[in-house]
C-alpha positions as CSV (number, residue, x, y, z in Angstrom):
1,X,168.3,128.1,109.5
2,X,170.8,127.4,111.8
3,X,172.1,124.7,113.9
4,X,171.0,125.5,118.0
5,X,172.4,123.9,121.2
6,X,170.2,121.6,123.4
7,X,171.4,123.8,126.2
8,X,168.9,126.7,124.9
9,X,166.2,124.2,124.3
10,X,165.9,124.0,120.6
11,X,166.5,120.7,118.7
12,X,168.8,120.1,115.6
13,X,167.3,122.0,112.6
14,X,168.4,120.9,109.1
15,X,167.9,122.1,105.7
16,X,167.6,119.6,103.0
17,X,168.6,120.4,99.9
18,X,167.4,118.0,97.0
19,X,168.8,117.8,93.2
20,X,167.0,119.7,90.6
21,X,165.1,117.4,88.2
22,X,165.8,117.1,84.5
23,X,169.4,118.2,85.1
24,X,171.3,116.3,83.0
25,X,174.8,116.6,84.4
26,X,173.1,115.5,87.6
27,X,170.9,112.7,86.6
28,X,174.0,111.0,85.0
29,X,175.4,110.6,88.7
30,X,174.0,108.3,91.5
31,X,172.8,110.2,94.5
32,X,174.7,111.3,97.6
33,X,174.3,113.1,100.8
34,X,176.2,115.3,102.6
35,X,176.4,117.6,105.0
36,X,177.5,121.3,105.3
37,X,178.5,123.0,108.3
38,X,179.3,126.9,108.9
39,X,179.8,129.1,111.5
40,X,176.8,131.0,111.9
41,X,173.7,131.9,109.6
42,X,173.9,135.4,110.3
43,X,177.1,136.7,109.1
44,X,176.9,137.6,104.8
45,X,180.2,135.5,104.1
46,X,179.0,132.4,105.7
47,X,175.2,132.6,103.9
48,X,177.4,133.6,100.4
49,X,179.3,129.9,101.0
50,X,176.3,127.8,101.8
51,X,174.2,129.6,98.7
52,X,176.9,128.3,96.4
53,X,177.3,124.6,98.2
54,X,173.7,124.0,97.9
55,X,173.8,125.3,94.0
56,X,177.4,122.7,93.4
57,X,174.7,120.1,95.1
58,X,172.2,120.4,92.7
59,X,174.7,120.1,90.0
60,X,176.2,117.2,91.6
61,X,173.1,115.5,92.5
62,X,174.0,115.1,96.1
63,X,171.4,115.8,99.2
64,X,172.5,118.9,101.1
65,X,171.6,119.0,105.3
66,X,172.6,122.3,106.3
67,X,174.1,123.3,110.0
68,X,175.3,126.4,111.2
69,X,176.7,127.8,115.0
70,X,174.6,130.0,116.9
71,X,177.3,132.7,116.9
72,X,181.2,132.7,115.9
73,X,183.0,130.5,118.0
74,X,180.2,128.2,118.8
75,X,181.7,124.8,118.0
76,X,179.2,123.1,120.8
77,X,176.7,123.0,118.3
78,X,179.0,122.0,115.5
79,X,180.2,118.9,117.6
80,X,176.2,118.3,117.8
81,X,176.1,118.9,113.7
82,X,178.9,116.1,113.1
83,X,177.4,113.4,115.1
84,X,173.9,114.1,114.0
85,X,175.9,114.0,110.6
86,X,177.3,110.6,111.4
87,X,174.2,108.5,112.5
88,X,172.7,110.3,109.2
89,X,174.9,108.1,107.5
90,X,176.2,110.8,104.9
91,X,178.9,110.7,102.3
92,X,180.6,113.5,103.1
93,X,180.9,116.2,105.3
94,X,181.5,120.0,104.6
95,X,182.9,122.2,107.6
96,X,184.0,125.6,108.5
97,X,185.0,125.0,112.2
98,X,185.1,127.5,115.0
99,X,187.4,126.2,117.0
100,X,190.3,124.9,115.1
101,X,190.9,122.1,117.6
102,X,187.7,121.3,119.2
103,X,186.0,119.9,116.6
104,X,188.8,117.2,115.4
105,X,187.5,114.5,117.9
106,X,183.9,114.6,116.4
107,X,186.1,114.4,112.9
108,X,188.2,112.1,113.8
109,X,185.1,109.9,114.5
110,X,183.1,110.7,111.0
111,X,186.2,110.1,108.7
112,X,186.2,106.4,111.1
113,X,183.0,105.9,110.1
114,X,183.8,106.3,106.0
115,X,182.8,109.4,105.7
116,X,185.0,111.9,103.1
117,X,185.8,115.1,105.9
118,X,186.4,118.6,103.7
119,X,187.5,121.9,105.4
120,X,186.5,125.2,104.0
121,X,187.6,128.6,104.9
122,X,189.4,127.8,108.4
123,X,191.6,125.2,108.9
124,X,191.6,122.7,111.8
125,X,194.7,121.4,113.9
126,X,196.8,119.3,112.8
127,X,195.6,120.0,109.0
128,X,195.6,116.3,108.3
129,X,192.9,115.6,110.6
130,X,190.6,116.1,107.5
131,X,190.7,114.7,104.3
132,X,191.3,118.5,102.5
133,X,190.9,121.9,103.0
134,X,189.9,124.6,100.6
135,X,190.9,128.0,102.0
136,X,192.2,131.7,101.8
137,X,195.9,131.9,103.0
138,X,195.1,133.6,105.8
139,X,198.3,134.3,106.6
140,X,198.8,136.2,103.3
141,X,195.3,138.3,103.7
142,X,196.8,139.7,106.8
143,X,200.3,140.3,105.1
144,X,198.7,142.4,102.4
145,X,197.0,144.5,104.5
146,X,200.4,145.0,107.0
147,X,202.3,145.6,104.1
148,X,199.2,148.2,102.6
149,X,198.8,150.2,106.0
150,X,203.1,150.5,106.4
151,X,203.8,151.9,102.8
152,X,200.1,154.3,103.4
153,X,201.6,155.7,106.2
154,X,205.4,155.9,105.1
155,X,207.7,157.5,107.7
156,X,205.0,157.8,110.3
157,X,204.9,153.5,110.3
158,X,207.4,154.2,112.9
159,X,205.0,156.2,115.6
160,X,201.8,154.1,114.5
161,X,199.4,153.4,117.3
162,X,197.9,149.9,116.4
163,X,194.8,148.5,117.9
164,X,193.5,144.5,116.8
165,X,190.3,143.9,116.7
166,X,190.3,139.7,116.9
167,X,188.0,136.9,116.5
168,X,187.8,135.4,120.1
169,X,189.4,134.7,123.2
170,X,190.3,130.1,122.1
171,X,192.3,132.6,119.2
172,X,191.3,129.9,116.0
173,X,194.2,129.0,113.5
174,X,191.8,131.8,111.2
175,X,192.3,134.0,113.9
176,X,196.3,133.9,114.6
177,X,197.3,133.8,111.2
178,X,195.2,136.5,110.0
179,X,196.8,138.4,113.3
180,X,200.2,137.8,112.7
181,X,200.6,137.9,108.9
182,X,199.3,141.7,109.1
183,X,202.4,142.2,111.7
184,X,204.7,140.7,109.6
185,X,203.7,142.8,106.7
186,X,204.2,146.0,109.2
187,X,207.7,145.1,110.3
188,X,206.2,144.4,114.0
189,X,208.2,141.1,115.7
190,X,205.6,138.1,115.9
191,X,207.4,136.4,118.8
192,X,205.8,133.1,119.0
193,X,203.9,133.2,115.3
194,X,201.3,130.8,116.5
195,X,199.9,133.1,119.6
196,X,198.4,136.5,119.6
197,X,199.2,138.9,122.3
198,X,203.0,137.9,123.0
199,X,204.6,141.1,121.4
200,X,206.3,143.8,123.1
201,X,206.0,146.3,120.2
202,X,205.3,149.5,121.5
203,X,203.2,150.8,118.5
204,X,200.6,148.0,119.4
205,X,198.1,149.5,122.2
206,X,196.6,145.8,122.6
207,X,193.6,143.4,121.4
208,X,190.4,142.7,122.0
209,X,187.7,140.1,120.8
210,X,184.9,140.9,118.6
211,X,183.1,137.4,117.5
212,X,183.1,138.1,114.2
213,X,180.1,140.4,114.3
214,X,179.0,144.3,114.8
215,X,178.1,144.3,118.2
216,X,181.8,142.9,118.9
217,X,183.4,145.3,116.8
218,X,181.7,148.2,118.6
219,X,182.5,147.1,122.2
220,X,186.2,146.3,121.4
221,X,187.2,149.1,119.7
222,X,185.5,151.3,122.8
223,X,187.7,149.2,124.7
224,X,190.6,150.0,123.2
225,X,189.9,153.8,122.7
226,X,189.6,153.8,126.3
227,X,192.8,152.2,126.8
228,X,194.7,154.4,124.6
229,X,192.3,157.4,122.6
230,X,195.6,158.4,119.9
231,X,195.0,155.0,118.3
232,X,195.3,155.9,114.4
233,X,195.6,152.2,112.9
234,X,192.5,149.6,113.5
235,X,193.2,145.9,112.5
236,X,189.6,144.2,112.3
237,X,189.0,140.5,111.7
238,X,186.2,140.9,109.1
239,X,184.8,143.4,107.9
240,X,181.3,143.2,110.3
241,X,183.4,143.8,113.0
242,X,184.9,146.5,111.0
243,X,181.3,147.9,110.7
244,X,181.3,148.1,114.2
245,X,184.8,149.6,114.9
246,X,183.5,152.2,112.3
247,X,180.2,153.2,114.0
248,X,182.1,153.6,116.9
249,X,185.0,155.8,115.6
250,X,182.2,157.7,113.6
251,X,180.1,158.3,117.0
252,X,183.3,160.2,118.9
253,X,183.9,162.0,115.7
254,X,187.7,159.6,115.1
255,X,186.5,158.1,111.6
256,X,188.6,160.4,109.4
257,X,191.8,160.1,111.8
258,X,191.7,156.3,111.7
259,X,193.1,154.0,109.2
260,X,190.7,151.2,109.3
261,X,191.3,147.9,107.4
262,X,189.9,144.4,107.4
263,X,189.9,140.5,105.5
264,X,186.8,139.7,103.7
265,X,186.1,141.4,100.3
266,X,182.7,141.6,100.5
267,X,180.3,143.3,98.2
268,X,179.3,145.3,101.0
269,X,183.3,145.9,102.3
270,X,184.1,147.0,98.8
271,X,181.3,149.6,98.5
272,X,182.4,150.8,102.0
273,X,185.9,151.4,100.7
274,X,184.7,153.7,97.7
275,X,182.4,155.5,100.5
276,X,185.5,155.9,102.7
277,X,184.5,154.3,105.4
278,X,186.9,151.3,105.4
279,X,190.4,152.0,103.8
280,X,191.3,148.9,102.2
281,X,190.5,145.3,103.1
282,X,192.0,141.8,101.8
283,X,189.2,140.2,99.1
284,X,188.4,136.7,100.0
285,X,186.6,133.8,97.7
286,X,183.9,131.6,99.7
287,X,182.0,131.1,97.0
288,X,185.2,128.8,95.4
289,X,185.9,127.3,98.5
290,X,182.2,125.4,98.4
291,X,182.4,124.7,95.3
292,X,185.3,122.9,95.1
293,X,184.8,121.1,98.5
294,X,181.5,119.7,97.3
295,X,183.3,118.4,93.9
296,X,185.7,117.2,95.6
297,X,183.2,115.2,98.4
298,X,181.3,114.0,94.8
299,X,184.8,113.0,93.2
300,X,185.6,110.9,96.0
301,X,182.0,109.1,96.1
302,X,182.4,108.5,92.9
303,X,186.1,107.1,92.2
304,X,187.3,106.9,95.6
305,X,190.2,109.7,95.0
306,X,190.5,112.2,97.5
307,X,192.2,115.8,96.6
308,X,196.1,115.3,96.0
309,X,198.1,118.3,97.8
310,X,201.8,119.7,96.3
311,X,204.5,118.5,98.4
312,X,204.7,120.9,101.2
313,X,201.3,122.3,101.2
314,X,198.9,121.9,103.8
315,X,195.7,123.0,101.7
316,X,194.2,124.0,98.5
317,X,194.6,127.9,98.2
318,X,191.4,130.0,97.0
319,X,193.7,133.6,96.4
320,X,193.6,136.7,97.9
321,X,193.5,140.2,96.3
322,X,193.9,143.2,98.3
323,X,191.3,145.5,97.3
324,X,191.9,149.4,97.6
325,X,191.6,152.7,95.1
326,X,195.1,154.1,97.2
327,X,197.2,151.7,95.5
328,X,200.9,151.8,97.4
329,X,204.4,151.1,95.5
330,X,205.5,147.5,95.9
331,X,202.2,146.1,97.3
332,X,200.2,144.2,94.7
333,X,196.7,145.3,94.9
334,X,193.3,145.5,92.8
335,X,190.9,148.7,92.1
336,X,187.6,149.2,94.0
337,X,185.9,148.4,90.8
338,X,187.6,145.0,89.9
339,X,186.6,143.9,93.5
340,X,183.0,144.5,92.8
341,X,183.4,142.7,89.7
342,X,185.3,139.5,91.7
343,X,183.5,140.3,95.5
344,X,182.8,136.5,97.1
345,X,183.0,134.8,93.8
């Protein structure tokens, strides 16, 4: 269920999620509440990361509430998530926040209160304005897939027509690194690494916003086939909006003169990539990312020890695996059938 805004008329919905009796690991722990906060309850990697929190719950005998955003980039009704969090009086708090910088104030005020602040999956700005963060290196998902789509297309790198399907117009920390690691892995000039849309490389035909989901993907890849119809590379967020960009291709007959790619490494992605309908897509691990924010948030009830970074690093890394059967020289990658095996573990 998800969390809804006030403005729509629908009151704060949680889900609690209670230990399992008779386990032992979890009897042998005093309880504790938290909460968890995604971005929506509609998109498959979000539902795959609260599944696994509330299962590491049971385990760690702590009292799940569960919130989520009415769409991607809804960080109104995770502001409304964290205070209703706060006066709950919980433990600890879980969050995957869609707007990177948004949300800090309503952290800022939990971790005042005593309450143990974890980030999963997207950072926030500045990264210390949370206790830890488990996440992909975003950066490096996009890198892969640069590096995967340059060596694919060899000599013709130099006359590709690039389109980038994005996240959404506040452009998230998710969102920009995800963006500019793929240019980086092409050879195409950042400019200012922490902003989309400041390049002058003449390959790139432009960007467009999808939210995250189908219906985005669809409308922003019509956008940009209208603004330039030779496209032949298609840069997608996630692989829903990658669904989208792909029903759209398919409906003006461009599928099979496309190279599409995405970041996700879904079961569902995978099996589009042996069906040919997605090329290759970076392999993200969700699943981890609860898991090891909820032991940390039972750790730190527990013994009062919060997550201890390496010097230099600004979160705890999940991995990455590019996934792809059209393996290219010099770009580490795993087979269609190992990303099954792995997919959101």
């Amino acid at each position: 269920m998800g969390l809804f805004s006030r403005r729509f008329g629908i009151g704060l919905v949680a889900i609690a999620v209670t230990s399992v009796a008779g386990l032992t690991a979890a009897s042998a722990q005093a309880p504790a509440s938290a909460c968890v906060i995604t971005k929506t309850d509609t998109n498959p990697f979000f539902i795959t990361m609260k599944n696994a929190a509330i299962e590491e719950a049971k385990k760690q005998n702590i009292k799940l509430s569960m919130y989520a955003g009415r769409d991607d980039g809804d960080s109104i009704s995770q502001i409304e998530a964290l205070e209703t969090c706060i006066l709950a009086g919980v433990k600890g708090i879980l969050i995957d926040p869609s707007d990177s910088k948004a949300v800090v104030p309503a952290i800022q005020k939990a971790r005042a209160a005593g309450i143990m602040v974890v980030a999963f999956d997207s950072p926030v700005e500045p990264y210390d304005a949370v206790d830890a963060t488990f996440a992909t290196d975003n950066f490096k998902a996009g890198e892969l897939i640069g590096q995967w789509v340059k060596a694919r297309l060899g000599d013709e790198a130099s006359n590709a027509r690039i389109a980038f399907l994005d996240l959404n117009a506040s452009q998230p920390t998710l969102d920009v690194q995800r963006d500019q690691g793929f240019m980086t892995g092409f050879g195409i000039d950042t400019k200012n690494v922490n902003v989309i849309g400041d390049e002058d490389d003449k390959r790139i035909i432009g960007h467009d916003v999808t939210n995250g989901n189908e219906e985005g993907g669809r409308s922003a890849m019509e956008n940009l086939l209208q603004r330039d119809p030779s496209l032949n590379v298609v840069y997608t967020i996630n692989e829903p909006a990658a669904a989208g960009a792909f029903e759209t291709l398919k409906s003006l007959g461009m599928s099979d003169k496309v190279l599409l790619v995405s970041i996700d490494g879904g079961c569902q992605g995978v099996k589009n990539i042996k069906a040919g309908t997605l090329a290759a897509t970076s392999q993200q691990y969700p699943g981890r990312m609860s898991i090891l924010g909820i032991q940390a948030i039972r750790k730190w009830v527990d013994t009062g020890e919060k997550p201890k970074l390496e010097d230099g690093a600004h979160f705890f890394d999940t991995g990455v695996s590019l996934v792809t059967d059209d393996a290219a020289e010099g770009v580490s990658s795993i087979s269609v059938a190992e990303g099954l095996e792995k997919c959101w573990g």
